[in-house]
Residue, then its C-alpha position, 0 to 999 in steps of 0.5 A: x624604752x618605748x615598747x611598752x604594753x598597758x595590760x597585765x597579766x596575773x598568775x591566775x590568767x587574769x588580764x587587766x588592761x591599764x587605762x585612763x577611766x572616765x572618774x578617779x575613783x574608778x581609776x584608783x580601783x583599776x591600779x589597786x588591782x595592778x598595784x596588789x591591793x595598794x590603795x594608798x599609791x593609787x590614790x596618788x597615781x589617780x590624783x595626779x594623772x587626773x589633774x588639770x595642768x594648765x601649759x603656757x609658754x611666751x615663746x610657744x604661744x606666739x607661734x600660729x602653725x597647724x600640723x595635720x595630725x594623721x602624718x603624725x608619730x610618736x616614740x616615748x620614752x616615760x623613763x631613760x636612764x632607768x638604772x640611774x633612777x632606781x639606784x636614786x644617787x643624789x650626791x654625784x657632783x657635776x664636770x663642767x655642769x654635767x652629771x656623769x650618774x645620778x639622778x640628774x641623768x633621768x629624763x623623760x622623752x617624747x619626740x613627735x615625727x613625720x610617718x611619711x619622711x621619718x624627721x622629727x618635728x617636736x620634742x619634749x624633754x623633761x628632766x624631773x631631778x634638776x635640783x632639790x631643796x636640801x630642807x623639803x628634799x623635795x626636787x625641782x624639774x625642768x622642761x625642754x621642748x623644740x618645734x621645727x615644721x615647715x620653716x618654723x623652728x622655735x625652742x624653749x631656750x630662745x628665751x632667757x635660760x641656762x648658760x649656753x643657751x643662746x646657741x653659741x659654741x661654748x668658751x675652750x675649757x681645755x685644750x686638744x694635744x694637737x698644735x694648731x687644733x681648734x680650742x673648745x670642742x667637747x663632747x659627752x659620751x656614753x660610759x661603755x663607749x668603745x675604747x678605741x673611740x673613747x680615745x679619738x674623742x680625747x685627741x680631738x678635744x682634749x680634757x673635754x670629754x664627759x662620760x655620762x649616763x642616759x642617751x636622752x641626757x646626753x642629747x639634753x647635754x647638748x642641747x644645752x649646749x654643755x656640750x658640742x657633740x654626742x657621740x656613740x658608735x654602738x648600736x645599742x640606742x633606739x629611736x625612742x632615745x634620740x627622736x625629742x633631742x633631734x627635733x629640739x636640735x633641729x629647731x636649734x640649727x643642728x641635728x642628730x645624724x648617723x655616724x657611720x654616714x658621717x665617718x663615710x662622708x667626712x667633713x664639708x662634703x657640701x651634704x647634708x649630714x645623713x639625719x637620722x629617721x625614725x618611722x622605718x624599722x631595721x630590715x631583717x631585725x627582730x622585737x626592740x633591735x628593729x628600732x635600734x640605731x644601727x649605725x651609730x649617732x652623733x648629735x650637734x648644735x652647729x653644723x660648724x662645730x661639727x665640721x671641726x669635730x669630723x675633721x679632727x676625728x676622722x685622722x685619729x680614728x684612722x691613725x689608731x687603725x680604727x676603720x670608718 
């Protein structure tokens, strides 16, 4: 989550406030009071965050925009899924190029939005444990980003990349019970999703439906395009969790919007789907539950698949006697 504070404070009263010092060796001092005296690890910590990192992306370096920085938010999450991260699984095997747990399922979110409108502008996902090297076992990471300002929208995946990054509806892998449903709709869910909603999505797409920790990863999911929708009806989410994956999408043609609002709306209203926004509080709510997702999300690539999805799940919410 996002909420976090940069001081500490110590059983004797002592208060330690955690920052950036002007030199490593005075930062290395300031985290061996925070770490219990742990030079070694400071040392580590200090080495890194100190480090010059020199970014150069072809797509991004060809774009000129200037975005004024005082209409700018920021929602990050330094670590999603942190259960799958502290439990550290590295031999959990993939569905279809999805990871159900693991390590796999750890991201790091930055996602950047308008103060005044709430819509999200730039995302960075960072995905740290994409693969390791079985004689260093040492990991290899990935970066995702996304910019959509104005009319501009450029995306990492415009270049050469993963399979389904060219933005296109993946190929049917399986198909739906219903005669005559449309083939090749998928979708990755939350493991404590509802049981209700759980078994709407499988009428809808059938075998193609991938339980799968961390809400950032699921968005990552389907921003990949591993999958055509995220669906999670709970409102156990936050804008911190969503907001990177809703600006890379938006730069992608898609979106990341409020379920409720969807279900009310149904398909091909001509509307819209009610975007979700991330600069004003719940009303009412108190502490990390002011920025919870109240109604729900679902997050797409195309406008088109999620038509098709709404269209199919709406009736079989309804004929399980689940309100929408």
């Amino acid at each position: 989550m996002s909420l976090l504070t940069n001081w500490f404070v110590f059983i004797l009263g002592e208060k330690i406030i955690l920052r950036l010092c002007p030199t490593e060796e005075e930062t290395v001092e300031l985290l061996s009071k925070v770490l219990n005296g742990n030079k070694l690890a400071s040392e580590a910590l200090a080495k890194v965050v100190h480090q010059d990192v020199t970014l150069t992306d072809p797509t991004l370096d060809s774009v000129e925009i200037n975005i004024p920085q005082d209409i700018l938010g920021i929602w990050v999450d330094p670590i999603d899924s942190t259960y799958q991260y502290i439990k550290g699984s590295t031999d959990i095997k993939s569905n279809e190029g999805i990871f159900p747990s693991g390590l796999q399922c750890v991201t790091i979110l930055i996602g950047v939005y308008d103060l005044h409108t709430g819509v999200p502008l730039m995302g960075v996902i960072n995905q740290p444990f994409v693969s390791q090297d079985l004689n260093t076992l040492r990991w290899r990471g990935r970066c995702y980003w996304g910019l959509s300002y104005l009319g501009t929208n450029v995306h990492s995946l415009q270049c050469a990349g993963p399979a389904g990054s060219s933005g296109e509806p993946q190929a049917a892998g399986g198909s739906g019970p219903e005669a005559g449903q449309p083939r090749g709709l998928s979708a990755v869910i939350s493991t404590s999703e509802a049981a209700t909603v759980k078994a709407a999505v499988g009428r809808v797409c059938g075998e193609r439906v991938f339980p799968a920790a961390g809400a950032g990863y699921k968005g990552l999911c389907v921003v990949q395009g591993l999958a055509d929708i995220y669906i999670f009806s709970e409102d156990t989410t936050f804008k911190w969790d969503c907001c990177a994956a809703h600006a890379i999408l938006r730069a992608m043609g898609g979106g990341v919007a409020d379920l409720q609002g969807c279900l009310r709306a149904g398909p091909g209203a001509g509307l819209e789907p009610p975007q979700l926004r991330y600069h004003t509080a719940n009303r009412g709510a108190a502490g990390a539950e002011r920025w919870a997702n109240k109604g729900g999300l679902l997050a797409y690539r195309s406008r088109e698949r999620l038509d098709a999805f709404l269209g199919l799940l709406i009736p079989s919410l309804a004929a399980m006697g689940t309100p929408t």
